[in-house]
C-alpha positions as CSV (number, residue, x, y, z in Angstrom):
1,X,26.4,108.5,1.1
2,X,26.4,106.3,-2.5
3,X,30.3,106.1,-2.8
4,X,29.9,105.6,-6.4
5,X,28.9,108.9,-7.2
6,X,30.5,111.6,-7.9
7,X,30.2,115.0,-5.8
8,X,30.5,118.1,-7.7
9,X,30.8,120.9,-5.0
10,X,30.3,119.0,-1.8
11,X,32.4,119.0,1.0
12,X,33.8,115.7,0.3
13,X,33.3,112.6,-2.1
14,X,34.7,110.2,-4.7
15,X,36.5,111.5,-7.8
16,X,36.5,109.9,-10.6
17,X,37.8,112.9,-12.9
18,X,41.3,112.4,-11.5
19,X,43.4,114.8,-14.4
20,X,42.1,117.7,-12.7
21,X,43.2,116.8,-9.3
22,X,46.7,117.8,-9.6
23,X,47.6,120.2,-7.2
24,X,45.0,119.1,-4.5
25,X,45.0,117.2,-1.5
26,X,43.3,114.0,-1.5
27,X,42.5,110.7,0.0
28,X,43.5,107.4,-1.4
29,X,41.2,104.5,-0.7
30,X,41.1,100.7,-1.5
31,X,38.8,98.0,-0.5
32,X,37.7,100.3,2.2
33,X,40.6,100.8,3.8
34,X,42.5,104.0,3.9
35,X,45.8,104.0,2.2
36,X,47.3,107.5,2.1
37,X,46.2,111.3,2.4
38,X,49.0,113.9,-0.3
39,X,49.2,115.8,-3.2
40,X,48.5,114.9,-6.3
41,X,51.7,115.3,-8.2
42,X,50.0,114.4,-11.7
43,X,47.7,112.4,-13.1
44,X,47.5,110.7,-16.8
45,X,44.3,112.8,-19.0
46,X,42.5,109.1,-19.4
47,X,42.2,109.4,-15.7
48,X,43.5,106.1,-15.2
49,X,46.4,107.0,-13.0
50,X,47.4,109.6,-10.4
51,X,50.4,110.2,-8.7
52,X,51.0,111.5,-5.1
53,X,53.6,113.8,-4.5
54,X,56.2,112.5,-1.7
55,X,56.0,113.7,1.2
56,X,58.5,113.9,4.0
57,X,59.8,109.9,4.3
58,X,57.4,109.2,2.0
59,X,58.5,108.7,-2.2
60,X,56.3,109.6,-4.7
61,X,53.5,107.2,-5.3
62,X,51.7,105.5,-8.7
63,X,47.6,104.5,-7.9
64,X,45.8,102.9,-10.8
65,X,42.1,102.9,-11.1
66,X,42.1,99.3,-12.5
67,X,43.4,98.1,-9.5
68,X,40.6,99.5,-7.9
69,X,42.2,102.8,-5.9
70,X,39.6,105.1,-5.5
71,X,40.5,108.7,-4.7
72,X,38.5,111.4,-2.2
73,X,38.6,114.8,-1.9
């Protein structure tokens, strides 16, 4: 799968159109690794950061794309 693609209608794939996430479930990645699965609380409309919606123990949480967070639904 080319992760730098985005997957209109597929089952599962990168995002790079974060403000419309809010509301859905999604993956966080970075360098590969899995950071976090959650909500997305809200997101700025530039797309260039999300936040997921705490979550039990867990507080809300700011990702920036800059940093190099990618998100998967």
């Amino acid at each position: 799968m080319d992760t730098g693609s985005i997957r209109i209608g597929a089952r599962r794939g990168l995002r790079k159109d974060w403000a419309r996430l809010t509301g859905r479930t999604v993956e966080v990645w970075l360098l590969g690794e899995h950071i976090m699965t959650g909500v997305v609380d809200q997101a700025s409309p530039d797309d260039s950061v999300l936040w997921i919606a705490a979550a039990g123990a867990n507080t809300r949480r700011l990702f920036d794309r800059r940093t190099g967070y990618q998100i998967w639904v």
